[in-house]
N, C-alpha and C positions, 0 to 999 in steps of 0.2 A: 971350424967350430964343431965341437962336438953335439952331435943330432941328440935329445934330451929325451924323445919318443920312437918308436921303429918297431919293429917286428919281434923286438923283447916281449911288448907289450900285447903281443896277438898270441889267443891261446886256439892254435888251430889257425883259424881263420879269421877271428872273431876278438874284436877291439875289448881289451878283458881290464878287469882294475884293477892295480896295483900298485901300493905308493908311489908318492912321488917325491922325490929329491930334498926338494923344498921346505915343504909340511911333513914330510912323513904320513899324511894321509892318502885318501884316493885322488887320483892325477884330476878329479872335478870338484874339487872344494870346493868351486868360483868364489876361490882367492886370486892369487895372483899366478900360481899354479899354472894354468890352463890359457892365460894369455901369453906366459911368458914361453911356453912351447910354440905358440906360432910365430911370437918375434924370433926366435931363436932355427924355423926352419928354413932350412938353407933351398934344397929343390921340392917342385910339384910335388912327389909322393909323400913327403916331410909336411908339408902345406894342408897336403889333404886330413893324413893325420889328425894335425892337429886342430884343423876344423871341425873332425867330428868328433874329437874328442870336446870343443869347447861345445858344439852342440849338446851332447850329452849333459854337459852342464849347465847350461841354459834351462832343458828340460828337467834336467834335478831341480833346478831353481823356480819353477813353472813358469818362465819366461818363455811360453810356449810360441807366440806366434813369431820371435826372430828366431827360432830354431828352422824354418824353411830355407829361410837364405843363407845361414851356414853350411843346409845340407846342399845346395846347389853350389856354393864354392868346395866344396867336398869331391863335387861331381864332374866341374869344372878341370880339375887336373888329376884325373884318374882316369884309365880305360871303362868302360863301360860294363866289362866282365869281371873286374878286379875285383875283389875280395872285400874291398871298401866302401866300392860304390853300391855293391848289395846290400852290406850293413849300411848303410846311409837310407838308402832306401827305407830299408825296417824299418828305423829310426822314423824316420819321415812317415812312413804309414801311421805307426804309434802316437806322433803328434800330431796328427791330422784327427785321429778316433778321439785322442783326450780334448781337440779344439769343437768337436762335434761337426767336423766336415768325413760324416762315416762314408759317403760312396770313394772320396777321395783316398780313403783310409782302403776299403776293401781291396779297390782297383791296384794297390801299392802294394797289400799283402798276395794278391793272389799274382802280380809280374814275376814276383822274387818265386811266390810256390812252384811255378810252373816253369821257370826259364835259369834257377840260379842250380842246376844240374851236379856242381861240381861241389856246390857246397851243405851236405844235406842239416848241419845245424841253422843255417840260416833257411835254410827251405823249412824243417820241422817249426822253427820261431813264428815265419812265415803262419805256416797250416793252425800254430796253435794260437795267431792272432785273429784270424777269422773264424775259430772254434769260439772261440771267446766274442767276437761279435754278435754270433748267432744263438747263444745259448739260451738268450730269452726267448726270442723270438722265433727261430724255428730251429729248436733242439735236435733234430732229427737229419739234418745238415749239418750242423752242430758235430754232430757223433761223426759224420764222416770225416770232416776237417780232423777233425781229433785223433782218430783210425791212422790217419796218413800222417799225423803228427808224431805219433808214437813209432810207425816203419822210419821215417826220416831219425828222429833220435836216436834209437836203438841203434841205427847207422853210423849218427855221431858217436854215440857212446858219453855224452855227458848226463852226468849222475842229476843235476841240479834240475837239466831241460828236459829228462824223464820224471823226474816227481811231480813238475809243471803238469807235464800233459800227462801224467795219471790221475794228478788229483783234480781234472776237470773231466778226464771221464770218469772220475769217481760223481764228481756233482750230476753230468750231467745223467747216468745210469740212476741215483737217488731219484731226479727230476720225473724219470720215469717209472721208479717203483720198484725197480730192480734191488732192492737195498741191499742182498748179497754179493752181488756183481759191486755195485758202488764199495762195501767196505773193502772187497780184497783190492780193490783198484789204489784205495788211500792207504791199507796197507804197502802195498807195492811204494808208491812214493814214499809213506816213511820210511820205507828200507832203504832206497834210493839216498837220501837225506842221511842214515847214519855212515852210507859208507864215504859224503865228503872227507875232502881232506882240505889241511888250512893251506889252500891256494888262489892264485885270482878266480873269478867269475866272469862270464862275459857281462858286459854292460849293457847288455840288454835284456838281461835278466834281471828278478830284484834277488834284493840281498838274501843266502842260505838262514842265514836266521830269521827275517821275516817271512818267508817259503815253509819253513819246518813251523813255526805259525802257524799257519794258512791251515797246511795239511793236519793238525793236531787238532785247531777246532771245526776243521771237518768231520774229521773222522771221529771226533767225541761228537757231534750232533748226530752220525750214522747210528752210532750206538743208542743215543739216549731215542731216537726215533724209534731202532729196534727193538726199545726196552730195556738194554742193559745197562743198567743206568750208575753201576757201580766202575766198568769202564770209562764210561762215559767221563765220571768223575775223575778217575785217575789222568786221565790224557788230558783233561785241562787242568789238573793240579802239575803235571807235568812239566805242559806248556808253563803257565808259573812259575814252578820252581826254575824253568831253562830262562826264563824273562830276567826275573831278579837274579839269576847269576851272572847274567849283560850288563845287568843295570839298565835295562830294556824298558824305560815308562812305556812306552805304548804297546810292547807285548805283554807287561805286565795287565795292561786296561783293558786289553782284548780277551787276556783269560781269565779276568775278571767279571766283567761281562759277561760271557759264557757260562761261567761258572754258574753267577746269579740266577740266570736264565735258565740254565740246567734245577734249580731247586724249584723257581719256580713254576716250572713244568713238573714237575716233581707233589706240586701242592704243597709246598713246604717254605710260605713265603715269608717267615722270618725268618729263615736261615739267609737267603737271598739278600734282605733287607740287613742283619748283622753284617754279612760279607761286607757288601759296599757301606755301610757305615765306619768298619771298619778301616780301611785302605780311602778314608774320605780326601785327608789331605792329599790325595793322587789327583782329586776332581779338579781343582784350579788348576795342574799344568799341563793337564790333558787340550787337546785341539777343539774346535768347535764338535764336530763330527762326532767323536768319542764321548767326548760330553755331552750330547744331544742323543748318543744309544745308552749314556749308564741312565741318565734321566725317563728313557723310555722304560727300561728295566724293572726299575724304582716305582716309578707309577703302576705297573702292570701287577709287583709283588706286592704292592699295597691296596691295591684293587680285590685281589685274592686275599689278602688278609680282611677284607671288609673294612679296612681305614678309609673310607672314601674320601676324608677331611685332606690327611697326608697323602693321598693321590692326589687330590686338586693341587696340593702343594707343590708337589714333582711338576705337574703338567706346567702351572702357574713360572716354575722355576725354569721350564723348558721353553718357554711364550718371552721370559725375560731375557736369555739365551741368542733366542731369535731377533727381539727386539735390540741386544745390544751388536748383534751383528750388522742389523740393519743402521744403526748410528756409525757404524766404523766404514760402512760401505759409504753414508752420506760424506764421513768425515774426507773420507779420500777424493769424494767427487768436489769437495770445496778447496782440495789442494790443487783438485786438475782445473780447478780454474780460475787459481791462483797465476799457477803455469803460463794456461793460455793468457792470462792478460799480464804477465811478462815476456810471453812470445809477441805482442800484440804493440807491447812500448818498444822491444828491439825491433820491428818489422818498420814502425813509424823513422825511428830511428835511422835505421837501412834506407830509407826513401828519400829521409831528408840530408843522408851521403852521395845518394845517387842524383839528387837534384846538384849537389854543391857540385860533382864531378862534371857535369853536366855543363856550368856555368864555365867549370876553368876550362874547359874544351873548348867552348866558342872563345872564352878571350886566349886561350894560346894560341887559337887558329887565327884569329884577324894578328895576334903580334908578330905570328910567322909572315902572315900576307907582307904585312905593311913594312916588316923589318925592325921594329921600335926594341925587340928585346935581343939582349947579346944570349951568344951559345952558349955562359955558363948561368945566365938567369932558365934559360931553355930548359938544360940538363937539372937545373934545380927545379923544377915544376915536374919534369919526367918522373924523379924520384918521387914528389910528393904524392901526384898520380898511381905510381906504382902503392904503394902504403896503404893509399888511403883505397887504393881495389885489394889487396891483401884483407884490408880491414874487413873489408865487403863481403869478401869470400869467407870469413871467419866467422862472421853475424851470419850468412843464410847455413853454415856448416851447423851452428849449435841451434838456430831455426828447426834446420831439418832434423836433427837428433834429439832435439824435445818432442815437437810434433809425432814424432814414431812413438814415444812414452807415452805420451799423451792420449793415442788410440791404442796401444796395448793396454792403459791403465783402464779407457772408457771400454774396454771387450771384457777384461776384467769383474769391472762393476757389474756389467750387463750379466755375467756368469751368477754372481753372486744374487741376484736379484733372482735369477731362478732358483736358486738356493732356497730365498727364501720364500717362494710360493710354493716350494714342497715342502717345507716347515711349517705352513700355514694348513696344508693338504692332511699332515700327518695331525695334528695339534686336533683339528676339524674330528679324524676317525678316533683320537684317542677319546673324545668327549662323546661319541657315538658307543665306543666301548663302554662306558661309564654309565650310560643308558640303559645298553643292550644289558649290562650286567644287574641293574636296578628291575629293569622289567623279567628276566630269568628271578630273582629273589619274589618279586609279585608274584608270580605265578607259582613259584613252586611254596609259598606261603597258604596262599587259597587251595592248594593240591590236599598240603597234608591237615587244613582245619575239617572236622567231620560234618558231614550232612545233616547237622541238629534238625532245619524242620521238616527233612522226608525220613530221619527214627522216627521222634516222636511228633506225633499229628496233631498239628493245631499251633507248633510252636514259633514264633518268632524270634529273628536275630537282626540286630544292627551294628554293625563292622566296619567301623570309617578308620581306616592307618590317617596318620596327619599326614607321613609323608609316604613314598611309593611302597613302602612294607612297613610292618606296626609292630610294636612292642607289647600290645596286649595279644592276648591267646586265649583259646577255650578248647576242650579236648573231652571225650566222653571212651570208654568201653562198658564192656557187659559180660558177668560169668554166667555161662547158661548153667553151669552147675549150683551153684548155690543162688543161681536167679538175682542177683545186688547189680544194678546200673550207676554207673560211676561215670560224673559232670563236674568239671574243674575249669574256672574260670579265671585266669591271671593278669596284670598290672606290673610289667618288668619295666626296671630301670631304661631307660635311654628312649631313646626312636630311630626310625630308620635301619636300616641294617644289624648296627651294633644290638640294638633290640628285639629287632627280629631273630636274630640270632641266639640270643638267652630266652627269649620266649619261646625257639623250637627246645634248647634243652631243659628250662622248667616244664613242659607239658611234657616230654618224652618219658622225664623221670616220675614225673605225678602217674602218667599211667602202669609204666613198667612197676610198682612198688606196689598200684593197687591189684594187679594181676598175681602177682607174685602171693599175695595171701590176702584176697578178696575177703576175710574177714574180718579185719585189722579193723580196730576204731579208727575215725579219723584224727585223734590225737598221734595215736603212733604211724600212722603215713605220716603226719604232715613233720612228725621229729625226724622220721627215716627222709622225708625228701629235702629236709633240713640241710641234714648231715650231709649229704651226696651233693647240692650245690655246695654249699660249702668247700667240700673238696674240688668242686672245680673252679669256683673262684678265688683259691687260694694264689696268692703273687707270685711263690717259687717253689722250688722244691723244700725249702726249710719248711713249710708249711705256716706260715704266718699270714696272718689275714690281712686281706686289700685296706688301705687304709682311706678308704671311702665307700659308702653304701652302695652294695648294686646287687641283685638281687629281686623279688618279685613279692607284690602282693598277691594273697590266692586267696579263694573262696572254692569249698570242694561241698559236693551231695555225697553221696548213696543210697540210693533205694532200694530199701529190700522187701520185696515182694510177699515174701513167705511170710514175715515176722508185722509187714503191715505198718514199717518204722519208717523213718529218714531220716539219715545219719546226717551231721551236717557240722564238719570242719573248717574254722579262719581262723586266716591267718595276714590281716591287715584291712580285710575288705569286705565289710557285711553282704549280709542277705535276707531281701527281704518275702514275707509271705502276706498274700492277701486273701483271706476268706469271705467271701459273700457274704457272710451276718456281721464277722467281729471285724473286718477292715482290714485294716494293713500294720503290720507285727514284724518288725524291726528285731537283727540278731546282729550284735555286735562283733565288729571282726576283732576286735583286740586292740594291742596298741604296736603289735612286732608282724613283719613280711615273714619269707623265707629270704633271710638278706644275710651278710659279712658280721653285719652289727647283732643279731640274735642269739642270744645263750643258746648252748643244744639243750637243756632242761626247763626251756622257757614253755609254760604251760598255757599252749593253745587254747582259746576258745572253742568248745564242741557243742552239739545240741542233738537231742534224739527227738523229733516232734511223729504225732499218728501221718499216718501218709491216707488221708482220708482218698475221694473222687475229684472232691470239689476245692477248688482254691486255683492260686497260682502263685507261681515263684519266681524272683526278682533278682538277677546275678549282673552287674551293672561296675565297668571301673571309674576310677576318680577322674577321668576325661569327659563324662557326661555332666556333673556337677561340675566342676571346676572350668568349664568352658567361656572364653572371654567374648562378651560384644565390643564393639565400636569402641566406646569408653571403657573398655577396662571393667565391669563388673561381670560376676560371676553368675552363670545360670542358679547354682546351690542347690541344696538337698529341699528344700523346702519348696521350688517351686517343683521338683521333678517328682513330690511325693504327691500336689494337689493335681499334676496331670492323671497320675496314676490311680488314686483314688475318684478322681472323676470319669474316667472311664472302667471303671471295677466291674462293669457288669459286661463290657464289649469284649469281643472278641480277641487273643493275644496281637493279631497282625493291625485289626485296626486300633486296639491300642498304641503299636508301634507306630503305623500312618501319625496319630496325634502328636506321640512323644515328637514325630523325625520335623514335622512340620514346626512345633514350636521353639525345635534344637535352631534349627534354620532362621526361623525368622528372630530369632535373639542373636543370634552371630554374624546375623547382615553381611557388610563385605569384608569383616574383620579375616584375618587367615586364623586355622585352624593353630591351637596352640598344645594340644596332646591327641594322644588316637583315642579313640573311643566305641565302646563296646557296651551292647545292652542284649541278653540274655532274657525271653518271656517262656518261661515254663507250663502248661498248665498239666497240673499233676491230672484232670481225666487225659490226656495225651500219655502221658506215664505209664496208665494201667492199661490204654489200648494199647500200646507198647508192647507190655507184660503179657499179656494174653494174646496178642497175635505173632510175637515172635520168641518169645518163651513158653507159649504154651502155659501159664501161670491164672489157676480159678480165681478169681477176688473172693 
């Protein structure tokens, strides 16, 4: 019979893949492939063969734990130096490190490092399986295995098992710092990678195209680490374009992935966020694993765009991910004991054959004593005996060939299960991110708002965000040249983040406009800071406006010192003034923000009033009136005016004490339903101001 496997199939030394007869695929389809070569081998070396070759296929199939006892009849009819039984070995190490028995693992990589002399690919595979154990844990052992991985290759001379151990001493040189040394290393590999040619591989390697993979989004993470980030890009566009000229879903999801990642490290997280929208329909026939990094990705790019709504979304989508693996893992543990309680009816079964047998033993035995049965009744009973122990043998043969599924399937489960208590680990820091990123916006909020009551002395401020950053803003500067002090207090659309974020650029641009010509009325600021959001809340480049209001309420001062005025600009949101004799004198903000919906010729409300010593002034957003109790009604303009007028003669801060206390005890345990911001000015603060930091006579 002609041998279907042999030394055709050794490249070197080294069990390599290469179709096979049958399929036309690689000789480990585990089709029928890879059995039908062991039926088919005639002696031991034939035999051996073809057990590690079915090994191999088991381990493709992650039927990991019967791959030991294939590799022991591997080992069973080979010499012990043979070329086979060292690849068996490997073999054997590599399924012991993916089963999580690593000492078992090391102790099998370092027999072969050190003892298989003759054959230096399998010694370098050897070296770079324990490089790759150590590389978390202690890199610097790490590096030597690797060192001696690369003399052993260069020995062999295979192109595939040098780009291997370059592109792990390229990671593990990154891990250290080294990032130059790291890129020429992955350089090296990728050279190594274009000079394959289309021949077998050893099968102990993975596949040239998952390899040139591997190496391309290395070596674009070198770059983007380095900085060069337009590299960076091209090697995973690359990667890419080599993916989908495969037909490669999962290279394509990996330089997908990368890619994302690359923008969003980048700070450019709509691009990231387009990508994988893009290429969406890839999501459903991606693997767990790769679905659970585009989901990270997603979240991370959304997180940096300040979506924090569609980050919980990602996250929420990546917790469902988890949750449906964890039903598929119960789903399998209801089959395996399904299994066991049809192991359980054939065991009973088995027992109540082994009783019947039992029975005709003693009556064949007394019919022999006594003589009562002829030889061919005898010989009819022997048969039947015989069959029904056939039978017997038959029931403990499929006994014992479920029971082995049975605890491969329960090792199985148990894998998965830790699976998913680092799904649950990750899930945990990704909501920790989300955190940390809300308290960096807190702070750096209260960073850039100004020191209102150590300028001007005497004044009070009350700054409640509803949630961890706020949507209202206040901003002040000063030209010591023309002596005019410039106070803006805004009411932007949204909360939280979203709001935070348009209230740093309404106040950035309210100041930047009044610096730029400190003498401007506040009519013409407020059309110039009109126009400028405007342009930035525009929807596209066509320039067509958002077609919903977002935008801010503002209320702006200026006081000018020399001229003994106060300018006073609104634009949604009055301002009030209170003088010791005439009371309290209400300025209308209008009926238009700085918003999407505002004419640019829409004519602000302005007011020039004397900037006398005595008075004070009232900058206040619609989150202090508009505040809910318990039941749903509103603080109103009416009770926050009879606070304010009864305390007209006290002080601006225990003024505030009064207002904070009466805000509180009307909101009881209701939550807060906008931010809110109260602004006490007292204009003698103003002119000690003026004169002790301008230098200005009254």
């Amino acid at each position: 019979m002609k041998r279907i496997i042999g030394f055709s199939l050794l490249v070197g030394v080294v069990l390599a893949a290469t179709p096979c007869e049958a399929c036309s695929h690689e000789p480990i389809c585990l089709g029928e492939c890879a059995y039908k070569h062991l039926l088919q081998a005639e002696d031991p070396q034939a035999q051996a063969e073809a057990y590690l070759l079915l090994a191999h296929a088991w381990a493709k199939g992650r039927l990991l734990e019967g791959v030991p006892r294939l590799i022991q009849e591997t080992l069973k009819r080979v010499q012990a130096d043979d070329s086979l039984a060292w690849h068996a070995r490997v073999l054997l190490a590599r399924t012991y490190y993916a089963l999580g028995q690593r000492d078992s693992a090391l102790l099998g990589y370092e027999q072969v490092a050190q003892a298989a002399e003759a054959y230096p690919f399998l010694q370098a595979r050897a070296y770079l399986g324990l490089a790759s154990a150590y590389v978390e844990t202690e890199p610097l052992r790490a590096q030597g295995y690797a060192a001696q991985a690369l003399e052993k290759a260069e020995k062999a001379g295979d192109p595939l098992l040098l780009a291997l151990v370059e592109n792990t001493l390229a990671y593990l040189a990154a891990q250290q710092g080294r990032l130059s040394q790291a890129i020429g290393a992955a350089q090296r590999a990728k050279a190594y990678l274009e000079t394959l040619e289309a021949k077998p591989f050893s099968l102990l390697l993975d596949p040239p195209q998952e390899v040139y993979s591997a190496v391309l989004a290395n070596l674009a993470s070198l770059y983007a680490e380095k900085g060069e980030v337009d590299r960076a890009r091209a090697l995973y566009e690359e990667a890419l374009a080599r993916s989908r000229k495969a037909g490669d879903s999962l290279g394509i999801a990996h330089a997908l992935i990368g890619l994302a990642g690359l923008y969003a490290q980048q700070k450019q997280p709509q691009k990231a966020l387009n990508l994988l929208a893009a290429h969406q329909g890839l999501f459903l026939r991606l693997g767990y694993a790769l679905r659970r990094a585009w989901l990270q990705t997603e979240a991370q790019a959304y997180i940096q765009a300040g979506r924090l709504g569609p980050a919980l979304d990602a996250i929420q989508r990546w917790a469902l991910e988890a949750e449906k693996e964890m039903r598929i893992s119960q789903s399998s543990r209801l089959a395996e004991l399904k299994v066991l309680s049809g192991l359980q009816a054939r065991e009973a079964e088995l027992m109540a054959l082994q009783a019947q047998r039992r029975r005709e033993r003693i009556f064949y035995a007394v019919g022999a004593l006594l003589g009562l049965i002829a030889i061919g009744g005898l010989g009819y009973a022997v048969r039947q005996a015989r069959r029904r122990a056939r039978e017997e043998q038959a029931f403990r043969e499929v006994i014992a060939q479920q029971s082995e599924r049975l605890e491969e399937q329960a090792r199985a489960l148990e894998r998965q299960n830790e699976e998913l208590i680092r799904i649950s680990e990750a899930l945990t820091e990704a909501l920790s991110t989300v955190q940390e990123s809300y308290e960096a916006a807190k702070r750096l909020q209260r960073a850039i708002l100004p020191p209102l009551e150590r300028l001007v002395p005497g004044s009070a401020v009350y700054y409640q965000p509803m949630q961890e950053v706020s949507g209202d803003f206040y901003t002040a500067a000063v030209d010591p040249f023309s002596t005019r002090f410039f106070l803006a207090m805004g009411d932007c659309t949204g909360h939280g983040i979203s709001g935070a974020i348009l209230s740093g650029v309404v106040a950035a641009t309210l100041q930047n406009l009044f610096l730029q010509n400190p003498a401007q009325p506040p009519l013409t600021l407020l059309r110039r800071a009109l126009q400028a959001i405007r342009l930035v809340l525009q929807s596209d480049a066509s320039g067509e406006a958002l077609s919903v209001r977002e935008g801010a309420d503002v209320a702006l001062l200026i006081a000018d010192f020399r001229e003994k005025c106060l300018h006073v600009g609104l634009a949604g949101r009055p301002v009030w003034v209170m003088h010791p004799q005439e009371g309290l004198t209400e300025l209308s903000g209008g009926r238009r923000g700085l918003d999407s919906f505002t004419p640019p010729d829409y004519e602000f409300p302005q007011f020039t009033l004397p900037l006398p010593e005595e008075g004070t002034v009232y900058l206040f957003s619609d989150g202090v009136t508009d505040l809910l109790n318990a039941q749903g009604k509103k603080f109103g303009i009416q009770r926050l005016r009879a606070i304010l007028e009864a305390e007209r003669l006290s002080p601006p801060k225990k003024q505030l004490q009064a207002l904070v206390a009466e805000v509180e005890a009307w909101r009881g345990k209701a939550q807060p339903n906008d931010d809110l911001t109260l602004l006490i000015l007292p204009l003698a603060g103003l002119w000690e101001y003026a004169r002790t930091r301008l230098q200005v006579k009254a």
